[in-house]
C-alpha positions as CSV (number, residue, x, y, z in Angstrom):
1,X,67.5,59.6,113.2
2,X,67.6,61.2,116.7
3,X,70.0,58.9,118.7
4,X,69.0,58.0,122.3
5,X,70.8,59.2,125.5
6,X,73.0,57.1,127.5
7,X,73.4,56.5,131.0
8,X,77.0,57.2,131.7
9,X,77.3,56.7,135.4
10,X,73.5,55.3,137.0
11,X,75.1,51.6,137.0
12,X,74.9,50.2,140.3
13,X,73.5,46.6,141.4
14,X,71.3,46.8,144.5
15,X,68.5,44.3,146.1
16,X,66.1,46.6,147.0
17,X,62.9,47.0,144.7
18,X,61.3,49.5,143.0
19,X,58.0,50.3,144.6
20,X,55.4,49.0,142.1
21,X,53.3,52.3,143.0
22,X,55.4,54.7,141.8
23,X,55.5,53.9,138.4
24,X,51.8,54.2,138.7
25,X,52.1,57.6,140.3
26,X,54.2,58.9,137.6
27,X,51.6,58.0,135.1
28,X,49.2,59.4,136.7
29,X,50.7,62.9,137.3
30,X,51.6,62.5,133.3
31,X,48.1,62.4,132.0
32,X,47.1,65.1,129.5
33,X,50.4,66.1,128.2
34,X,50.6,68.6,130.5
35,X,54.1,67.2,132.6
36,X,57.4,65.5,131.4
37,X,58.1,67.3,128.1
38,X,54.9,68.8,127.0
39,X,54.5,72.0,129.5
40,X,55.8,74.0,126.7
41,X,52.6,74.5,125.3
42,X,52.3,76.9,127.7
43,X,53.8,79.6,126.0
44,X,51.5,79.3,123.5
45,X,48.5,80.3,125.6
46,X,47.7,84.0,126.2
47,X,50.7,85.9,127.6
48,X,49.4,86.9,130.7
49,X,46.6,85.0,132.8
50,X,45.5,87.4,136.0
51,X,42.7,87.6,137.9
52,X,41.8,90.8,136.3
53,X,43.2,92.6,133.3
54,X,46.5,95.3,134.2
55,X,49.2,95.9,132.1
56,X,52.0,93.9,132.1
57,X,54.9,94.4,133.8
58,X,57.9,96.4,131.6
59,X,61.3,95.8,131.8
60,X,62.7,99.0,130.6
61,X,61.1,101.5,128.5
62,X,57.3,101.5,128.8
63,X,55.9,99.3,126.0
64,X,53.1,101.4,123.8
65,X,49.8,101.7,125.3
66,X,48.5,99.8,122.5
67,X,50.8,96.7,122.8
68,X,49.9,97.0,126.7
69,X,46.2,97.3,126.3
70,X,46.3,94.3,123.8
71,X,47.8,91.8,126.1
72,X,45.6,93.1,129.0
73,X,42.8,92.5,127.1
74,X,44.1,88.7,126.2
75,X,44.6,88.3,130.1
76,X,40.7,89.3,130.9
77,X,39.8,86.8,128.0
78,X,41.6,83.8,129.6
79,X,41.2,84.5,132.9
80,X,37.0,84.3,132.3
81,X,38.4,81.0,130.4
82,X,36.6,82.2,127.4
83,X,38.3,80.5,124.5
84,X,36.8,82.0,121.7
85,X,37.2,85.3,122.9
86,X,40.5,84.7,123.5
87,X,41.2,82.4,119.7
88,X,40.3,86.0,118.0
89,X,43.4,87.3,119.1
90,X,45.6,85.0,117.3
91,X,45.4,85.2,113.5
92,X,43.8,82.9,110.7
93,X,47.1,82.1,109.4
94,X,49.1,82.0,112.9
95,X,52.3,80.1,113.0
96,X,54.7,79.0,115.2
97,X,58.4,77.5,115.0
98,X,57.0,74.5,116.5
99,X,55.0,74.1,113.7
100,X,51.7,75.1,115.6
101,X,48.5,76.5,114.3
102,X,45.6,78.6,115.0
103,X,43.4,74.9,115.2
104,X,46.3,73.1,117.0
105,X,46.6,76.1,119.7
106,X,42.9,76.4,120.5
107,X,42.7,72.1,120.9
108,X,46.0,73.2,123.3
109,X,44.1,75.6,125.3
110,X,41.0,72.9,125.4
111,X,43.2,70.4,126.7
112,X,45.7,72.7,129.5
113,X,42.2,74.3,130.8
114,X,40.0,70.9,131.3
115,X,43.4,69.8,133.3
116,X,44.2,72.9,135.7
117,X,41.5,75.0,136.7
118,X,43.4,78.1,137.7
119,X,46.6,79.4,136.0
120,X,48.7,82.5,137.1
121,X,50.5,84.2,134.4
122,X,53.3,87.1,135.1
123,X,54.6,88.4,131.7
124,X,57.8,90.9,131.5
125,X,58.6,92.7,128.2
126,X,62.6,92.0,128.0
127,X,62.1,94.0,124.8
128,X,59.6,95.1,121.4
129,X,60.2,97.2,118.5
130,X,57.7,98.2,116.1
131,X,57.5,97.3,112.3
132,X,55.4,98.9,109.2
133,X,52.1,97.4,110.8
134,X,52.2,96.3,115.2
135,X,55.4,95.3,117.2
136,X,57.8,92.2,117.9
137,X,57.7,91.7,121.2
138,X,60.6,89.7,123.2
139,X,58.9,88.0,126.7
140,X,59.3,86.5,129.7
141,X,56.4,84.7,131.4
142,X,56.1,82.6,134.4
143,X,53.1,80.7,134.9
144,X,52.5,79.1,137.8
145,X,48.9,77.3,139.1
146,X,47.6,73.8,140.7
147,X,45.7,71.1,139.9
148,X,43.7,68.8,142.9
149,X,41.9,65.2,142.5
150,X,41.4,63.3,144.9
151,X,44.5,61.1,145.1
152,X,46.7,64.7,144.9
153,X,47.5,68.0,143.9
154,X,49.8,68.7,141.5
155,X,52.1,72.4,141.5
156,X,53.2,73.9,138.2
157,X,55.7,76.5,137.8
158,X,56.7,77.2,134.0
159,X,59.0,79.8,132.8
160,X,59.1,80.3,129.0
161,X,60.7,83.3,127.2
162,X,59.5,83.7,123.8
163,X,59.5,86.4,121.0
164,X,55.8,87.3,119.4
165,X,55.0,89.4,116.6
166,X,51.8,91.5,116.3
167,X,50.1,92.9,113.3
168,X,47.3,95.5,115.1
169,X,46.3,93.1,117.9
170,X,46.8,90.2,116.5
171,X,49.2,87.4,117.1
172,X,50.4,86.5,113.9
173,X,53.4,84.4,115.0
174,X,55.5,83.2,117.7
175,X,58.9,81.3,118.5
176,X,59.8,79.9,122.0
177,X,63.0,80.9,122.4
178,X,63.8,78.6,125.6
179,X,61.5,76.8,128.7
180,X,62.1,75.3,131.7
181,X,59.1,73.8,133.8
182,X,58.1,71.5,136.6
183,X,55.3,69.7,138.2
184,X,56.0,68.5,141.7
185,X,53.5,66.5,143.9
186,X,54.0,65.3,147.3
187,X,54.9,66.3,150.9
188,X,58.4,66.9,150.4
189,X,59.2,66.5,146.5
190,X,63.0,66.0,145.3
191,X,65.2,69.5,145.5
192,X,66.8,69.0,142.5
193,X,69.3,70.9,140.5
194,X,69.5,70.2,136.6
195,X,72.1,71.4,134.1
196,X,71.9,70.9,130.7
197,X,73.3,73.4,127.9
198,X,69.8,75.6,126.3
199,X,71.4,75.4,122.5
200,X,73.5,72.5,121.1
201,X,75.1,72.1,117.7
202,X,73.5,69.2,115.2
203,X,75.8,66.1,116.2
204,X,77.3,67.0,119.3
205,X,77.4,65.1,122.4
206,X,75.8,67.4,125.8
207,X,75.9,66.1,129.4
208,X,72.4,66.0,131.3
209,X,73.2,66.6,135.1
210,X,70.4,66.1,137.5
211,X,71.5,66.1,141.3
212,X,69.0,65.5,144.0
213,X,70.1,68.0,146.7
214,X,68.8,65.8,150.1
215,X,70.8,62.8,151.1
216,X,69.0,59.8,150.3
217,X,70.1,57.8,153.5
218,X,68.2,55.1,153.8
219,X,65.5,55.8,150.9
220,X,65.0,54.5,147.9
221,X,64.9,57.0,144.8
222,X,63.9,56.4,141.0
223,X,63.9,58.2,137.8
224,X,64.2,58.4,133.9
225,X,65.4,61.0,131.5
226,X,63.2,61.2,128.0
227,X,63.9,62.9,124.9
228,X,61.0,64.1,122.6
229,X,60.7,65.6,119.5
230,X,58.9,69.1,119.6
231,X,56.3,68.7,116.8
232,X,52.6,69.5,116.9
233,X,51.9,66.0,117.9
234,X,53.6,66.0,120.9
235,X,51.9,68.9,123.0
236,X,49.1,66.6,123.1
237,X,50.6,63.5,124.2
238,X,52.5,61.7,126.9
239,X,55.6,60.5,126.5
240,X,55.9,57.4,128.4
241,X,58.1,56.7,131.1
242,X,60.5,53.5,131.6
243,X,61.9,54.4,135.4
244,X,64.9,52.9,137.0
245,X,66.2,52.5,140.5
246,X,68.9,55.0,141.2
247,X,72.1,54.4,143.2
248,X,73.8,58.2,142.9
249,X,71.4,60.7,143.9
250,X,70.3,61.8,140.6
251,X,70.6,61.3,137.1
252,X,73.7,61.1,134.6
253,X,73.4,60.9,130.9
254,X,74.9,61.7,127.6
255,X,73.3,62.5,125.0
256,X,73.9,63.2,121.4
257,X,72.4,66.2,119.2
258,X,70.5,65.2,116.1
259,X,71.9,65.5,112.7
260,X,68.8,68.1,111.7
261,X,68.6,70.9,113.3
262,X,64.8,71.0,115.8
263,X,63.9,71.9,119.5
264,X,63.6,68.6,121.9
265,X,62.2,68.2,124.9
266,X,64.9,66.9,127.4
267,X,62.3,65.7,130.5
268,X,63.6,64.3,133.7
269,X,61.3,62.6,136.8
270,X,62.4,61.3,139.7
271,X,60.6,59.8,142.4
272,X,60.7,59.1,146.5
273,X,58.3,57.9,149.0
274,X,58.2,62.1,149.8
275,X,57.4,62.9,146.4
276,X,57.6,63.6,142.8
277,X,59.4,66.3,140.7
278,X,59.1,66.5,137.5
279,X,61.3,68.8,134.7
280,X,61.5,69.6,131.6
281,X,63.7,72.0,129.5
282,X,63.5,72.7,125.9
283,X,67.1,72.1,124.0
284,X,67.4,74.0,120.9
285,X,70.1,72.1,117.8
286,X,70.9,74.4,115.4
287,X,73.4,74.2,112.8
């Protein structure tokens, strides 16, 4: 049983009250599954999303022209937002670590494209190698992209670095090998700077830092940590969120690996009259 986190040094009495609208906002910018913890899914969407199919960008040695033309061709199909176009490039029996498959991802892509209208994709190949039938492929995307109702507009920036493997031009599997995204909304959303370790052993304790760079002065400022599960389920919910004044400019926890080895989400929001950031990082536990 995954044990929760612990606040370690948020204590702090103080008279002033939370806002009863921000709370609200934070819902409200959580809807879809697409912020605190489930902007992961990302990396299961085409590798690159452009305006017009080009090669990707290559880190070292040029990638071959078929593994090139194969993700171009993958961009053009999302791009037009053409989903079954873009479903054919991912195989009948595709898999992921996650536990994602061929259905799950296309009900993904539904979901991610009903909620932001435009995405930006820029993929680097960090590495590939071919095998006996197509290439593993080791990649770097950052996607990037906005959504706007009419109470406000919402900026993503995701950065996801995952391996793929390809059998011709098809996907056959995938495995996020680490995230880190945010959603901020707001004139003047919280700076803030997180650390938190990307791999963890099963059972041990990890410190979750989250330091708002601006002085709060006279402002009020809340926030929550949440810690989810990755499973299949989860890309297509909301966690929900239980927020809390804060007294010291950012959050403080401790939390404690499972004893089974699993990727969480490790999702942080915090809240001012400015703004709203919201982060999440995936934590790996392994053995």
């Amino acid at each position: 049983m995954v044990q929760p986190m612990r606040f370690i040094n948020n204590s702090g009495s103080s008279d002033r009250s939370v806002p009863q609208t921000q709370p609200h906002q934070a819902s409200m910018l959580c809807k879809s599954g697409l912020a605190i913890g489930l902007l992961c899914g990302l990396a299961l969407l085409p590798v690159s999303v452009q305006a017009a199919p080009r090669p990707v960008q290559i880190a070292q040695a040029a990638a071959p022209a078929e593994l090139q033309k194969t993700l171009a061709d993958l961009d053009a199909a999302a791009s037009r937002r053409d989903l079954a176009a873009v479903i054919k490039f991912y195989g009948a029996n595709f898999t992921t670590a996650d536990g994602l498959n061929r259905q799950a991802l296309e009900e993904a892509l539904k979901k991610l494209w009903q909620d932001y209208q435009t995405l930006t994709y820029k993929t680097e190949i960090n590495s590939w190698k071919a095998t006996n039938d197509g290439f593993i492929a080791n990649v770097t995307t950052t996607i990037t992209g906005t959504e706007t109702t009419a109470e406000r507009t919402l900026t993503l920036k995701s950065t996801l670095k995952a391996e793929q493997q390809l059998v011709g031009q098809t996907i056959v599997s995938q495995n996020i090998l680490s995230e880190n995204s945010q959603v901020t909304s707001g004139e003047a959303p919280p700076t803030v700077q997180m650390s938190l370790p990307t791999e963890v052993k099963v059972g041990q304790d990890y410190n979750l830092d989250v330091v708002v760079q601006e002085p709060l002065q006279d402002s009020l400022l809340v926030g929550t940590a949440t810690e989810t599960a990755v499973t299949p389920e989860a890309y297509l919910k909301s966690p929900k969120l239980e927020l809390e004044l804060l007294s010291a400019g950012g959050i403080f926890k401790l939390g404690k690996a499972p004893s089974q080895p699993g990727d969480r989400w490790i999702s942080i929001a915090l809240i001012r009259d400015s703004g709203i950031t919201l982060i999440t990082q995936r934590l790996k536990v392994v053995k």
